[in-house]
N, C-alpha and C positions, 0 to 999 in steps of 0.2 A: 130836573136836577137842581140844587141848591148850591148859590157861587161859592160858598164854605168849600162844599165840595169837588166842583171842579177845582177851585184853586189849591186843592189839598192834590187831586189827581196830577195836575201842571206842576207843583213842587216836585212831586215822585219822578213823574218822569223825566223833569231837569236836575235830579242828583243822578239818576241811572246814566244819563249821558254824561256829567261832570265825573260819575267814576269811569265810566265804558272812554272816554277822553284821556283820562289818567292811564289808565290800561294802554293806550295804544302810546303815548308818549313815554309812557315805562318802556315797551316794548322797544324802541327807538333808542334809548339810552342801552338796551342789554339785558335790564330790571326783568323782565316779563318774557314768557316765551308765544309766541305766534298762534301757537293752539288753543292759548286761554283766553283768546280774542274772538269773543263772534263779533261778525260784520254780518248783521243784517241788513234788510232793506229800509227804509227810512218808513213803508208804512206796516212794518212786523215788528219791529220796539213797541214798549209801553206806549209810547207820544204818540206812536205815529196807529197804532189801535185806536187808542182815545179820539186821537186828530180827524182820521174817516172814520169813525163809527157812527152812531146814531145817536147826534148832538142835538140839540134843539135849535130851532132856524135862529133864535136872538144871538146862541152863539156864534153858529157859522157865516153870521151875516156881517160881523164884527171886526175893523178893517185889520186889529191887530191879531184877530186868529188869522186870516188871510197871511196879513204878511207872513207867519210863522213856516207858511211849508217853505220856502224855500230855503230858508238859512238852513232849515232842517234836513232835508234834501240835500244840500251840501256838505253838512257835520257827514253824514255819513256815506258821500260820495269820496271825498278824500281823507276818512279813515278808511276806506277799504284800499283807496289808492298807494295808503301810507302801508298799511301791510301785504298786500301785492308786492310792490318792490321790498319789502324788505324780505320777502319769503324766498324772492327774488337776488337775496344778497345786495342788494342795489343800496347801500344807506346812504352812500354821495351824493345820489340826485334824490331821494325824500328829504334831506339833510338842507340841499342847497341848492334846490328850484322851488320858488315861493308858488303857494298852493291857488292864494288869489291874484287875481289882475288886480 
């Protein structure tokens, strides 16, 4: 693969999360309804295909792809946490229990 390329793949999938982000913060505010939210797994998004798939070992040996799964992993731990309770009616504590330690 050509790093043109990957780094065009890596833009894509960090606008898909910067919108799928927007979406669940609409949804919190009232803007957005609960249905129009998928909450996938962190390795079924774009990023997260690209992330396990069949990369070449220079990239996956890379400490900064490394670092990646986990913040990643989280983005979409607590957006499903965030729609959960609110599906839940719960907006006081997605509102006002802080997500990270």
């Amino acid at each position: 693969m050509q790093p043109t390329f990957l780094k065009d793949i890596v833009r894509v999938a960090k606008t898909d999360h910067l919108l799928w982000k927007w979406k669940v913060y609409n949804m919190m505010l009232g803007l957005e309804t609960q249905e129009n939210i998928n909450v996938q797994s962190h390795e079924h998004c774009r990023l997260g295909k690209w992330y396990y798939g069949d990369l070449p070992t220079q990239v996956k040996s890379r400490d900064t792809f490394k670092r990646l799964e986990e913040p990643h992993k989280e983005v979409h731990h607590y957006a499903k946490v965030a729609v959960d309770y609110y599906g839940k009616g719960d907006m006081g504590l997605v509102s006002s229990k802080p997500l990270y330690n």
